[in-house]
PDB file of N, CA, C and O in Angstrom:
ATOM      1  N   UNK A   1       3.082   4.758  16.295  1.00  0.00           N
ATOM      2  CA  UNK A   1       3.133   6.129  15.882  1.00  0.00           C
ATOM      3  C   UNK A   1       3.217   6.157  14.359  1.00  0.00           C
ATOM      4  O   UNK A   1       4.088   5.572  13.715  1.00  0.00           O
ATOM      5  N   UNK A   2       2.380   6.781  13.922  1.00  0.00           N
ATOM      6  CA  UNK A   2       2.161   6.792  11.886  1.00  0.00           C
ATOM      7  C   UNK A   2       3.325   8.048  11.799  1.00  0.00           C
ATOM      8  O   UNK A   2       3.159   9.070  12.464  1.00  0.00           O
ATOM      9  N   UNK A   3       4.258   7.908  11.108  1.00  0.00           N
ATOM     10  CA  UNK A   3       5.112   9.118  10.410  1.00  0.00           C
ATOM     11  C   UNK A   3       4.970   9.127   8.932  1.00  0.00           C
ATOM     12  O   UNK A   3       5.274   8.179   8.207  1.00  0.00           O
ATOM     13  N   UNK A   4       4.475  10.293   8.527  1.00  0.00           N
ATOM     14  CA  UNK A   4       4.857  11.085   6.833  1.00  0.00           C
ATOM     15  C   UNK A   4       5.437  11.525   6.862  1.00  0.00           C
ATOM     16  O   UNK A   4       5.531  12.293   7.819  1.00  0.00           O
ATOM     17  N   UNK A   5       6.477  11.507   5.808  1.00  0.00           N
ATOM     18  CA  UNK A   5       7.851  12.440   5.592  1.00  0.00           C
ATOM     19  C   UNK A   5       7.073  12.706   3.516  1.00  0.00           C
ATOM     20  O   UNK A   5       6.732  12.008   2.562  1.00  0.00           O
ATOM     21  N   UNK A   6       7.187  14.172   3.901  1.00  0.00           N
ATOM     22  CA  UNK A   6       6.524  14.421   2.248  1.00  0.00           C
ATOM     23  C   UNK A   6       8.294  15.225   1.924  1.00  0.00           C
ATOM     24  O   UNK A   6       9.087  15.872   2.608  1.00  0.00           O
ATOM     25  N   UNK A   7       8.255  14.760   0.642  1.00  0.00           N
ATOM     26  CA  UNK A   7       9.483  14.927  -0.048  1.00  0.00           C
ATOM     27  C   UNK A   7       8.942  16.351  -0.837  1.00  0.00           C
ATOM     28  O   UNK A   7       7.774  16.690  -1.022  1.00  0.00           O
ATOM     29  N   UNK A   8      10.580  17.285  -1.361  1.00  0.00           N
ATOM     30  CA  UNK A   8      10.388  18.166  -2.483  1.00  0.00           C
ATOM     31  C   UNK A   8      10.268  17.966  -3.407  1.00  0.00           C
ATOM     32  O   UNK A   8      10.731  16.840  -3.586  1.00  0.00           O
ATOM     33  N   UNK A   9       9.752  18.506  -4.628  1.00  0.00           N
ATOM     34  CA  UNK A   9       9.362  17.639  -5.808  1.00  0.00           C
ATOM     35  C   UNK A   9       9.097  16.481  -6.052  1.00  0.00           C
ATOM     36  O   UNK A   9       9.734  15.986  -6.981  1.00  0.00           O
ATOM     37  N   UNK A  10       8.079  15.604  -5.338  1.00  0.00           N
ATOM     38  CA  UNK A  10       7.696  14.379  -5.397  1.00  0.00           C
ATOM     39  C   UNK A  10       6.294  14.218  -5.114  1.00  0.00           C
ATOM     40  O   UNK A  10       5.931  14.686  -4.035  1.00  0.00           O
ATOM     41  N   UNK A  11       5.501  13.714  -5.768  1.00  0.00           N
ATOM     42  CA  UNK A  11       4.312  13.361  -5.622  1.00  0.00           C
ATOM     43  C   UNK A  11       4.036  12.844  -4.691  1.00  0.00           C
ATOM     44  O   UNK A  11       2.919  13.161  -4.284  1.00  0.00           O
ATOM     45  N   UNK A  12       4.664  11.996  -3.984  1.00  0.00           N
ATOM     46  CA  UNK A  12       5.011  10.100  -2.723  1.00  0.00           C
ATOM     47  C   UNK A  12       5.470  10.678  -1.792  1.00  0.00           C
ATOM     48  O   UNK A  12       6.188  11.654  -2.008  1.00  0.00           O
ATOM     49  N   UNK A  13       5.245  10.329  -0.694  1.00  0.00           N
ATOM     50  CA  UNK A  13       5.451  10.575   0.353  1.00  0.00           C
ATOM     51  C   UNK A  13       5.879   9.149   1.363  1.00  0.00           C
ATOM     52  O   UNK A  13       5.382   8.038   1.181  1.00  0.00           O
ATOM     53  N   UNK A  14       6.924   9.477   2.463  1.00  0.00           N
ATOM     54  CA  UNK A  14       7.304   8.318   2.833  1.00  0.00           C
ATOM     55  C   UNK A  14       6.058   7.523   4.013  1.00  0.00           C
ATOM     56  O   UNK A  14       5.244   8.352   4.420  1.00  0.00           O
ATOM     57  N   UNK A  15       5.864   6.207   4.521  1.00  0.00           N
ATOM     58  CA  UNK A  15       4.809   6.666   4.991  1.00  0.00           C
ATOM     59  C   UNK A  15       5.015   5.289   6.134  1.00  0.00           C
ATOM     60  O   UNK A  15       4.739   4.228   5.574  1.00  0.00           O
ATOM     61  N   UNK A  16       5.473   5.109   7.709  1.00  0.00           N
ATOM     62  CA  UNK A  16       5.338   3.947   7.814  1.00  0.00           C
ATOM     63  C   UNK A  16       5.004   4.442   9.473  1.00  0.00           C
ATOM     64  O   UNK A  16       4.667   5.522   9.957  1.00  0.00           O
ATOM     65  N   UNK A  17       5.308   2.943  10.123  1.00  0.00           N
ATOM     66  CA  UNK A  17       4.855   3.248  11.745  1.00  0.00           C
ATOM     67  C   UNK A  17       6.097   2.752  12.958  1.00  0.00           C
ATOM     68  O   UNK A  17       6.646   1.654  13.042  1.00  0.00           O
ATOM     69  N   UNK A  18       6.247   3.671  13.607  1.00  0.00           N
ATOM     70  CA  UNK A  18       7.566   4.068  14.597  1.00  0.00           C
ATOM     71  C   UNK A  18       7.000   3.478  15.695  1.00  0.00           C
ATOM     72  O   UNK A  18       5.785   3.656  15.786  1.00  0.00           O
ATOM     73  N   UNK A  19       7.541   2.800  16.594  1.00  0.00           N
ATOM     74  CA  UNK A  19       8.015   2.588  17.897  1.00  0.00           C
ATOM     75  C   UNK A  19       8.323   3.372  19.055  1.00  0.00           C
ATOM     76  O   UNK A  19       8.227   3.149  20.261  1.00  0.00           O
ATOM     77  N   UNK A  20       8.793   4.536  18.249  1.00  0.00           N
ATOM     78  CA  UNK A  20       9.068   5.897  19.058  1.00  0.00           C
ATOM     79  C   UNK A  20       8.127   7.059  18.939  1.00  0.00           C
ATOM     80  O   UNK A  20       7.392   7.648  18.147  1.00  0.00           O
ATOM     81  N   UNK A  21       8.711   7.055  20.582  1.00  0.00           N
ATOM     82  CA  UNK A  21       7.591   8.219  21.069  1.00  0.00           C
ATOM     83  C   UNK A  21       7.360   9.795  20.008  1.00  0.00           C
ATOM     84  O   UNK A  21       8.209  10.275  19.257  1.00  0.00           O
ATOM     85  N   UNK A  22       6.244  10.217  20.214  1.00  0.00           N
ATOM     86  CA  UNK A  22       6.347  11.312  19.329  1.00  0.00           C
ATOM     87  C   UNK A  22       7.264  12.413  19.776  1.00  0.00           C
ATOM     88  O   UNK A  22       7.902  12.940  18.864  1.00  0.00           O
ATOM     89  N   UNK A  23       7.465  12.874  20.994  1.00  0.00           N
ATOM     90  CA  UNK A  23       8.558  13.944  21.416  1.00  0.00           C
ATOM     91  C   UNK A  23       9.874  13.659  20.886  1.00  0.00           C
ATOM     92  O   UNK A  23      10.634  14.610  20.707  1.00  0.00           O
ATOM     93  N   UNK A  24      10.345  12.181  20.538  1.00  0.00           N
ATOM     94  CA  UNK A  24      11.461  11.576  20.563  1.00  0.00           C
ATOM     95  C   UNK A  24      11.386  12.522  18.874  1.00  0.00           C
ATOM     96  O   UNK A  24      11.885  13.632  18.686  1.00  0.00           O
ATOM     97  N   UNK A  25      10.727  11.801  17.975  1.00  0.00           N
ATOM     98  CA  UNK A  25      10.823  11.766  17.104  1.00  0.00           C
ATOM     99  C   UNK A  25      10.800  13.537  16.145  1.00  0.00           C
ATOM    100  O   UNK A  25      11.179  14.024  15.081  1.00  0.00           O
ATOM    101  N   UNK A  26      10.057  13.942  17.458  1.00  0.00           N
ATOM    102  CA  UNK A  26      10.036  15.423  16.879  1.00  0.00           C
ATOM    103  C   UNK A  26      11.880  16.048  17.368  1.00  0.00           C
ATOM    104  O   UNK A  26      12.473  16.887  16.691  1.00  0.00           O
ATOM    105  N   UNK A  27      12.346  15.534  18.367  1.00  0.00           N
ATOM    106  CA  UNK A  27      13.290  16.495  18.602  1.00  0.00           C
ATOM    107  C   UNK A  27      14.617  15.860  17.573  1.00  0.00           C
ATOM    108  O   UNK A  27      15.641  16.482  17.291  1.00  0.00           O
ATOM    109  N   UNK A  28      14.160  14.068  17.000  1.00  0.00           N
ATOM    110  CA  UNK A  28      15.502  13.916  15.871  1.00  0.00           C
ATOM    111  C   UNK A  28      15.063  14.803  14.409  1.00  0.00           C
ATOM    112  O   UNK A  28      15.867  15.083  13.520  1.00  0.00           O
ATOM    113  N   UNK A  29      13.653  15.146  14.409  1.00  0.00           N
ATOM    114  CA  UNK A  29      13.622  15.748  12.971  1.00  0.00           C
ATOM    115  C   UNK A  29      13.831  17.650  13.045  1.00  0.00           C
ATOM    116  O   UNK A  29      13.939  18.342  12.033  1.00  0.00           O
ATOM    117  N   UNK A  30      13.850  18.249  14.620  1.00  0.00           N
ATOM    118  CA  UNK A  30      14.540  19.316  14.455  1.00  0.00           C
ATOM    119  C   UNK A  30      16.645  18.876  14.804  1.00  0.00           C
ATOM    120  O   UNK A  30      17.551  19.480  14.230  1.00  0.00           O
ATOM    121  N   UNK A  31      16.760  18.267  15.356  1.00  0.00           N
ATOM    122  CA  UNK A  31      18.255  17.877  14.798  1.00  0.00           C
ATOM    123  C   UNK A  31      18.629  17.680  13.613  1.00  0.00           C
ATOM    124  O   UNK A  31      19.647  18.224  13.186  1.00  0.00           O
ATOM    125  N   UNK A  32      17.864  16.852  12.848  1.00  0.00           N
ATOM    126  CA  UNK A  32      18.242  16.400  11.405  1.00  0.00           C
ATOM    127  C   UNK A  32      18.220  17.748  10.413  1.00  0.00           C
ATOM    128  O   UNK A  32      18.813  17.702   9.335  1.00  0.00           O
ATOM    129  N   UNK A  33      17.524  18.915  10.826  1.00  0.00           N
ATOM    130  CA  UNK A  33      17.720  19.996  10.644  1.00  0.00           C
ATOM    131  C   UNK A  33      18.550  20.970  10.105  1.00  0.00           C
ATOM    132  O   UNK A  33      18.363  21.883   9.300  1.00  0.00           O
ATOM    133  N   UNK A  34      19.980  20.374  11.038  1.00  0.00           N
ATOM    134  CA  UNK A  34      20.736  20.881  11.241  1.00  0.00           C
ATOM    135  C   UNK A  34      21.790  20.008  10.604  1.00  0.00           C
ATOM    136  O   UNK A  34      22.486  20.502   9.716  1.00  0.00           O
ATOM    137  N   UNK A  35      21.908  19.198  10.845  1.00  0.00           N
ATOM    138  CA  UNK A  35      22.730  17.899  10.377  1.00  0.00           C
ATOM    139  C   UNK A  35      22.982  17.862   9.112  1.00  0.00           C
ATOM    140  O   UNK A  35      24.119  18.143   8.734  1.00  0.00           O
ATOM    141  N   UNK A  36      22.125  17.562   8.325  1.00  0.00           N
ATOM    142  CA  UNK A  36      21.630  17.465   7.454  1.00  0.00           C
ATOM    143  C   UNK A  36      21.196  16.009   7.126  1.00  0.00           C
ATOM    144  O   UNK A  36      21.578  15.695   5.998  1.00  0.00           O
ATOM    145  N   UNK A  37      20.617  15.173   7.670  1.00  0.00           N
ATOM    146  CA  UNK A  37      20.176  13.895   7.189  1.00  0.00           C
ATOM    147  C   UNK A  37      19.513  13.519   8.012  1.00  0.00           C
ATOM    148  O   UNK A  37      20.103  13.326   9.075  1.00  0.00           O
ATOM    149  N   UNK A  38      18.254  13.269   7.995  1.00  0.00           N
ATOM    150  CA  UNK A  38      17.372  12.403   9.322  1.00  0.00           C
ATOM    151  C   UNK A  38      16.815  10.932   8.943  1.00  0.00           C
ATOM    152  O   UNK A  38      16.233  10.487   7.954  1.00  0.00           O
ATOM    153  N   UNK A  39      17.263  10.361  10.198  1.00  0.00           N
ATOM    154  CA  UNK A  39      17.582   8.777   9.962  1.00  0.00           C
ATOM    155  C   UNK A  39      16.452   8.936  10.917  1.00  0.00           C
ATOM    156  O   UNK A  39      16.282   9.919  11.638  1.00  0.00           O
ATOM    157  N   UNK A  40      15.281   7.302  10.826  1.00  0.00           N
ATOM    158  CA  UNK A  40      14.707   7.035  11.596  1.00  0.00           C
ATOM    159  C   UNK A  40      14.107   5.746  11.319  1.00  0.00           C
ATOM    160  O   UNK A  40      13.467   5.513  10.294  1.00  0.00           O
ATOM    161  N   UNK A  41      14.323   4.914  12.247  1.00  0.00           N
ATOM    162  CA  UNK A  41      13.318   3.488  12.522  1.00  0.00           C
ATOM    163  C   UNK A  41      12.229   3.007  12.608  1.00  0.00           C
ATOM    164  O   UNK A  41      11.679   3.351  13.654  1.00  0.00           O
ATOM    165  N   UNK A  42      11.536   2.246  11.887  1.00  0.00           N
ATOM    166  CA  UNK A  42      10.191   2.092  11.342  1.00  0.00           C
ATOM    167  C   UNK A  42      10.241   0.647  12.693  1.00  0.00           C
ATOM    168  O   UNK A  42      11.201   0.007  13.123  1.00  0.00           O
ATOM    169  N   UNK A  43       9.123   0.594  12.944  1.00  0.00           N
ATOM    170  CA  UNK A  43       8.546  -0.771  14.031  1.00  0.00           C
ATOM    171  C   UNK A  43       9.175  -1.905  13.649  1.00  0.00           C
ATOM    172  O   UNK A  43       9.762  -2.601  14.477  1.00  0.00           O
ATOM    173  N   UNK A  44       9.121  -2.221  12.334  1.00  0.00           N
ATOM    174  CA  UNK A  44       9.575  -4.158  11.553  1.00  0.00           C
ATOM    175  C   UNK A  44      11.440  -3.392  11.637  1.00  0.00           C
ATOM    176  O   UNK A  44      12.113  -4.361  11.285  1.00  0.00           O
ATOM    177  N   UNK A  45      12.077  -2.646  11.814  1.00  0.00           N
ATOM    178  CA  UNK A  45      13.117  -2.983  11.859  1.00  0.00           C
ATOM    179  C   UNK A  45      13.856  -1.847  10.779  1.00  0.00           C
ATOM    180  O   UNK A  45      14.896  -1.302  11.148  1.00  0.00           O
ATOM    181  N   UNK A  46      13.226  -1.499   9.342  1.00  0.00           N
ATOM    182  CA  UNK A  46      13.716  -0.806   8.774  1.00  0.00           C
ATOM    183  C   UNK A  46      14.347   0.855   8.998  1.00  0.00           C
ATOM    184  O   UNK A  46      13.818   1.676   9.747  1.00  0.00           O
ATOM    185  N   UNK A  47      15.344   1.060   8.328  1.00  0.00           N
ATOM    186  CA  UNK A  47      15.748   2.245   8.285  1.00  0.00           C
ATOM    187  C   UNK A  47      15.578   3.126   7.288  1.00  0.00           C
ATOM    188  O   UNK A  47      16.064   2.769   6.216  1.00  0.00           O
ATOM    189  N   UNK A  48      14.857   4.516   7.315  1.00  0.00           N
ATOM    190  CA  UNK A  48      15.028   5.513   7.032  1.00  0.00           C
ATOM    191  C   UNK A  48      15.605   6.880   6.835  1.00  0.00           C
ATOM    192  O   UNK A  48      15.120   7.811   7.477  1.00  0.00           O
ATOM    193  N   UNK A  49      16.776   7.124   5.856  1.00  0.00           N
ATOM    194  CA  UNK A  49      17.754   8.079   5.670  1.00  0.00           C
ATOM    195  C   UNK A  49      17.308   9.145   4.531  1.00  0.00           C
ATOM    196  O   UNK A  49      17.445   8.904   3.332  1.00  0.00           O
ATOM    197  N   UNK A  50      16.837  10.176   4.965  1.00  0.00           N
ATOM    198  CA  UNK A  50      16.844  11.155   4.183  1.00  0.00           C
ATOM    199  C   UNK A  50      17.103  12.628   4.386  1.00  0.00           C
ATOM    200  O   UNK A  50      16.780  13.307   5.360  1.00  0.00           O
ATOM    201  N   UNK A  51      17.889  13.090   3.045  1.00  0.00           N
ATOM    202  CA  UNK A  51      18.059  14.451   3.143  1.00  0.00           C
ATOM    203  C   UNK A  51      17.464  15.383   3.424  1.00  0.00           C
ATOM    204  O   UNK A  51      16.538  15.748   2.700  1.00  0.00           O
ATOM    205  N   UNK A  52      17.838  16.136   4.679  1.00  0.00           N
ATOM    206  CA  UNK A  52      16.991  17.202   5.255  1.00  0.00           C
ATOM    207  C   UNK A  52      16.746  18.139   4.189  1.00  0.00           C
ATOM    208  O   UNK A  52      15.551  18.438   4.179  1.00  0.00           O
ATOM    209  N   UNK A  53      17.542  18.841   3.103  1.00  0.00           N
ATOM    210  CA  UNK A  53      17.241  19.340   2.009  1.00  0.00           C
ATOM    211  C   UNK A  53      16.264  19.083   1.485  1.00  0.00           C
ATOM    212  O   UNK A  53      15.598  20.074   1.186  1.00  0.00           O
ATOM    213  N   UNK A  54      15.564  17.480   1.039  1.00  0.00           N
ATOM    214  CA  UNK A  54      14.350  17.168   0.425  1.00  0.00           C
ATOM    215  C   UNK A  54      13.032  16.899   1.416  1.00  0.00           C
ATOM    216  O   UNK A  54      11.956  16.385   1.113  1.00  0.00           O
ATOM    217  N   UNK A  55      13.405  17.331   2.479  1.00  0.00           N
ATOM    218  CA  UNK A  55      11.935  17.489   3.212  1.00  0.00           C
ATOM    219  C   UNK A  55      11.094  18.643   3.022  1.00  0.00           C
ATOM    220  O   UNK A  55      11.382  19.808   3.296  1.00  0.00           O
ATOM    221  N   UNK A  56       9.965  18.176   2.496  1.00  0.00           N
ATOM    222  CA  UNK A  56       9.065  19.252   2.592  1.00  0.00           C
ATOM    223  C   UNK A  56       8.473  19.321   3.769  1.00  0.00           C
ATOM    224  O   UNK A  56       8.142  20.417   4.221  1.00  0.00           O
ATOM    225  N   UNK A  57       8.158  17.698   4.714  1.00  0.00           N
ATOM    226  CA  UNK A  57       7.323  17.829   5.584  1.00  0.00           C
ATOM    227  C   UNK A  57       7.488  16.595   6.367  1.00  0.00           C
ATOM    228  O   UNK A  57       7.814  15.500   5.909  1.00  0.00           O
ATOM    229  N   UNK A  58       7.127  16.996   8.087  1.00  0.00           N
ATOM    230  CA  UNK A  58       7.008  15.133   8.641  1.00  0.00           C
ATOM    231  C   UNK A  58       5.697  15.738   9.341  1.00  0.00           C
ATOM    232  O   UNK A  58       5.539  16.767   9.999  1.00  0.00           O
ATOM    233  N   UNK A  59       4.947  14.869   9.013  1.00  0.00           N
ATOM    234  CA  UNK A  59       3.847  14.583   9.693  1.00  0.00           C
ATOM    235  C   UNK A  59       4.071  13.666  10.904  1.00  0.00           C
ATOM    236  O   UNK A  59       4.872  12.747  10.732  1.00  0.00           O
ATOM    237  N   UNK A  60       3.391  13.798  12.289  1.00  0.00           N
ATOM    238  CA  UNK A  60       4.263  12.711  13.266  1.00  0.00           C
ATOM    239  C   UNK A  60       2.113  12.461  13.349  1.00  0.00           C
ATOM    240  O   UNK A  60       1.368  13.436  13.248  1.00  0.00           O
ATOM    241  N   UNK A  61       1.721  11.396  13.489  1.00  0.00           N
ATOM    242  CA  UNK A  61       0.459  10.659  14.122  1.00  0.00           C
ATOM    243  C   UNK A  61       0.331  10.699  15.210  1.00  0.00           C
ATOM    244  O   UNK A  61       1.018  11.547  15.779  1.00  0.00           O
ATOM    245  N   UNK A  62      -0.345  10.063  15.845  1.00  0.00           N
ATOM    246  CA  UNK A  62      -1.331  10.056  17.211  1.00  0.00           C
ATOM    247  C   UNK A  62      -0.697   8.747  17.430  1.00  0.00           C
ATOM    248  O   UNK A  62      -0.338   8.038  16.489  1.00  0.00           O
ATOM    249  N   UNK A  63      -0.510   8.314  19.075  1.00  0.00           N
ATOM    250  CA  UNK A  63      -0.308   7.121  19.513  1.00  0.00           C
ATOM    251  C   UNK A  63      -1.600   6.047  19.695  1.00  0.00           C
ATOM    252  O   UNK A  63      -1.741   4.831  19.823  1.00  0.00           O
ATOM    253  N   UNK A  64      -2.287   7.011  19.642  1.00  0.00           N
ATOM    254  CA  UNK A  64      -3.865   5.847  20.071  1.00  0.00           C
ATOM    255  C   UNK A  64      -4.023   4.700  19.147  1.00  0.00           C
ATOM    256  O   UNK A  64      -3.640   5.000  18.017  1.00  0.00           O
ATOM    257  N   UNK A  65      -4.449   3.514  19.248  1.00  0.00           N
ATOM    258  CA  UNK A  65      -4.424   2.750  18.076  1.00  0.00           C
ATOM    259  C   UNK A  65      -5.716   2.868  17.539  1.00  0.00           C
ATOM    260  O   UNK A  65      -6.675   3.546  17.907  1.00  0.00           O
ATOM    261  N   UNK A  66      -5.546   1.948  16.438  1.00  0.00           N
ATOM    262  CA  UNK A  66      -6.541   2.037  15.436  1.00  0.00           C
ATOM    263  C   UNK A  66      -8.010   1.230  16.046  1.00  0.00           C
ATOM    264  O   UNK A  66      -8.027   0.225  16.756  1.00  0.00           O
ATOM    265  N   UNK A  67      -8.912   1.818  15.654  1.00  0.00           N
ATOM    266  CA  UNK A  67     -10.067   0.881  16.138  1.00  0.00           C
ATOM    267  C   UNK A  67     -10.886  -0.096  14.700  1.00  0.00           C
ATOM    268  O   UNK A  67     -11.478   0.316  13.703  1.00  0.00           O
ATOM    269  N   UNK A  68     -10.588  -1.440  15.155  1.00  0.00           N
ATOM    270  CA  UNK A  68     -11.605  -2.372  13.417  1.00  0.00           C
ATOM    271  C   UNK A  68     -12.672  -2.357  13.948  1.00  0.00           C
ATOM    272  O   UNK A  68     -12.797  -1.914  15.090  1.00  0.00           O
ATOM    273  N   UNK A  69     -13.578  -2.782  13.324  1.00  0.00           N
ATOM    274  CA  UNK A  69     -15.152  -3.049  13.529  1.00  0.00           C
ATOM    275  C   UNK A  69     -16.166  -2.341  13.020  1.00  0.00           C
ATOM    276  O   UNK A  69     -15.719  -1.631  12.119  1.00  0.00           O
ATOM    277  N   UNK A  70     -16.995  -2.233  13.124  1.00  0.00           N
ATOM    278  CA  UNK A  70     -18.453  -1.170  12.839  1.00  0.00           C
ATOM    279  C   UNK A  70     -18.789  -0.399  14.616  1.00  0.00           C
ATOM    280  O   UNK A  70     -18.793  -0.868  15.754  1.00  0.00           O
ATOM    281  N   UNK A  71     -19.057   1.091  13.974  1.00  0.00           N
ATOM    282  CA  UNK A  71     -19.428   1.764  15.027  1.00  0.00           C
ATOM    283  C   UNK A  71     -20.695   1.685  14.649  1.00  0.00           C
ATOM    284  O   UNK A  71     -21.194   1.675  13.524  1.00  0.00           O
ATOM    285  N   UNK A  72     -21.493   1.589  16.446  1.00  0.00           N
ATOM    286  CA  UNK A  72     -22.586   1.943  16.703  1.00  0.00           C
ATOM    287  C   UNK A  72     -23.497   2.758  17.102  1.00  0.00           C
ATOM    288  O   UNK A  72     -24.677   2.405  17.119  1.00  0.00           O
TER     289      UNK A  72
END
């Protein structure tokens, strides 16, 4: 699952790939909402903590994977 988290006043955006399902992930970023901090786990292990205040945005991706090669 590809997640963007676009920050306020920032050019960069956070940008990595989750393990978790997209429903999962949509219902911790309306909690984090509220909370105020949404934490979330990237596939290799890392953690992600940021202030719900500086979200501008989460983009959640598609589960399908990527396709390499040349189309025909």
């Amino acid at each position: 699952m590809d997640i963007r988290i676009g920050i306020k006043d920032s050019a960069r955006e956070i940008a990595f790939d989750s393990a978790q399902a997209a429903k999962e992930i949509e219902d911790t970023v309306i909690a984090a909402l509220d909370s105020g901090h949404l934490v979330l786990d990237d596939a290799k292990g890392r953690r992600y903590i940021v202030p719900s205040t500086g979200i501008a945005y989460v983009e959640i991706g598609s589960e399908s994977t990527r396709k390499i090669g040349f189309v025909a």
